[in-house]
C-alpha positions as CSV (number, residue, x, y, z in Angstrom):
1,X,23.1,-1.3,-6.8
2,X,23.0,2.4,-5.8
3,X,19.9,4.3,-4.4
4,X,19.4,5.8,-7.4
5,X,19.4,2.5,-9.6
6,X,17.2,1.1,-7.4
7,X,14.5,3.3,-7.7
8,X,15.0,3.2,-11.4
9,X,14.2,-0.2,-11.3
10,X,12.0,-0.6,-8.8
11,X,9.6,2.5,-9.4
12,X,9.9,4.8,-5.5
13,X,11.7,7.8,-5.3
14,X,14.7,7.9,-3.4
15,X,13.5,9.4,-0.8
16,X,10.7,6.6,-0.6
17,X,13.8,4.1,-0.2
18,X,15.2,6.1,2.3
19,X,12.0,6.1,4.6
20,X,11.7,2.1,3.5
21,X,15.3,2.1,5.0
22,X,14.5,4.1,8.4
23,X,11.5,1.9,8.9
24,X,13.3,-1.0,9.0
25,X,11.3,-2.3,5.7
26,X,15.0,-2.2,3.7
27,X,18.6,-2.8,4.5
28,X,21.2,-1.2,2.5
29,X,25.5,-1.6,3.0
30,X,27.2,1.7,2.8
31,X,30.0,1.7,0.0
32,X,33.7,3.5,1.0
33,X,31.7,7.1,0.0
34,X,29.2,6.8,2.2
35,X,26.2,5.7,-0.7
36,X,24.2,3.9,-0.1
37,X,24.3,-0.2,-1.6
38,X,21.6,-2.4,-1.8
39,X,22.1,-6.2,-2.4
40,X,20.2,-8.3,-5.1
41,X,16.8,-9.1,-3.4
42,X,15.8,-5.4,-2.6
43,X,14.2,-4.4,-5.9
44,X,12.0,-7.6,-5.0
45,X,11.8,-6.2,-1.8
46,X,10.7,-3.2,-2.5
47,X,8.2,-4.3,-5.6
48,X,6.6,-6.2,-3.0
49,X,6.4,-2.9,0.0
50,X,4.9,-0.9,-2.6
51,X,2.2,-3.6,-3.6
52,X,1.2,-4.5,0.3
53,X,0.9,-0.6,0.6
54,X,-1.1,-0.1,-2.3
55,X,-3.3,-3.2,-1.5
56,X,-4.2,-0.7,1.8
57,X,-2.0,-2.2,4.3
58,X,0.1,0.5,6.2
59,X,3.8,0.2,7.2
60,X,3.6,-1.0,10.3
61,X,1.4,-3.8,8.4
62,X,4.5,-4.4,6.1
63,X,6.6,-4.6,9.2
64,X,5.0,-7.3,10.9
65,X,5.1,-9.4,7.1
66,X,9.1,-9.0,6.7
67,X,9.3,-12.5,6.4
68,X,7.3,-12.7,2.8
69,X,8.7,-9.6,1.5
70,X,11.7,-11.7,-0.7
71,X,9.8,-14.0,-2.1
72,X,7.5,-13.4,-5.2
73,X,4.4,-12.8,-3.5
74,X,1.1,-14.8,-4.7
75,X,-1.6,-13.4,-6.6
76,X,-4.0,-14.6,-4.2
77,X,-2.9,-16.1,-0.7
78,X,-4.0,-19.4,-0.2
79,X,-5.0,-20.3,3.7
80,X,-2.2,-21.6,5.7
81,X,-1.7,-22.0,9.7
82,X,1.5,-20.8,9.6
83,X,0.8,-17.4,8.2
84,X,-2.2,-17.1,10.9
85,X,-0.5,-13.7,12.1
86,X,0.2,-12.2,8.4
87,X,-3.7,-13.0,8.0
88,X,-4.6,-11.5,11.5
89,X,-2.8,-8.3,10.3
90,X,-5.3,-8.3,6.6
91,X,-8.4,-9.2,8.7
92,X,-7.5,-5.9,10.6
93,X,-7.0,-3.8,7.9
94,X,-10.3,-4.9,6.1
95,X,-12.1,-4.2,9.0
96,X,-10.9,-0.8,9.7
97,X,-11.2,-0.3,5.5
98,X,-15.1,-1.5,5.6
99,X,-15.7,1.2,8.3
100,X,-13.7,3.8,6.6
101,X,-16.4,2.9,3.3
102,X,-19.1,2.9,6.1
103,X,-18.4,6.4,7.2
104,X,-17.6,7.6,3.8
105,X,-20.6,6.3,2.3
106,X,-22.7,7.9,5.2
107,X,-21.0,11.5,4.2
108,X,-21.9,10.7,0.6
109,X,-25.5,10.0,1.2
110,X,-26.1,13.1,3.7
111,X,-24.5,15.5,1.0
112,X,-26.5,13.9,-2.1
113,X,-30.0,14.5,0.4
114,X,-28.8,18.0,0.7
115,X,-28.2,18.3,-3.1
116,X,-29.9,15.7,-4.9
117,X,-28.7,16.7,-8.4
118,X,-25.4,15.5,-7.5
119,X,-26.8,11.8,-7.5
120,X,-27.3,11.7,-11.1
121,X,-24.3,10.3,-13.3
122,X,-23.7,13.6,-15.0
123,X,-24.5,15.7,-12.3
124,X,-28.4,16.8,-13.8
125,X,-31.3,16.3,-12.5
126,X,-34.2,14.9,-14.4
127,X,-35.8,18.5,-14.2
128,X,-32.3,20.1,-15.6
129,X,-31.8,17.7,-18.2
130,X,-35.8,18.1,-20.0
């Protein structure tokens, strides 16, 4: 399948595939033109880079979890000692997400003090809305 097939089918753009490809998240064989040619597995493959990176982990968290990447990954991950560094990588990236909420959650809170009117679901205060 072609780059452009592949996207059709698996949702990126191409260029998407392309970085996927230069970071070493995608293999491709060349064809006698020089196109790009991706085997069976990679819309798999890539169905399962794009949910790992919109589940919050980065690339270099997909890099390090190449080995699940052609299998049809599991709604929910059961525990088992031989994934211990996969889960090491998620116990990372929740902790850096929790303090990212932390911090955001702080800015929130300072700029609702400052303008209290912006705490209320429709943006009124209860002295705007009588």
């Amino acid at each position: 399948m072609l780059i452009g097939e592949l996207a059709a089918e698996a949702g990126p753009t191409t260029r998407a595939l392309r970085y996927y490809e230069e970071q070493g998240l995608l293999e491709s064989d060349r064809t006698t033109a020089g196109y790009r040619q991706y085997g069976p597995g990679a819309v798999r493959r890539v169905r399962n880079i794009r949910e790992l990176l919109s589940c919050g982990f980065t690339v270099e968290d997909v890099k390090s979890l190449l080995a699940y990447l052609d299998a049809d990954l599991p709604e929910v991950f059961s525990y088992s000692p031989v994934c211990a560094d996969g889960y090491g990588v998620g116990a990372q990236r929740v902790a850096q997400l929790e303090e990212r909420i932390a911090i955001l959650t702080e800015l929130r809170d300072g700029l609702v003090h400052r303008m209290p009117w912006l705490a209320a679901p429709d943006g009124t205060t209860d002295e705007q809305a009588a």
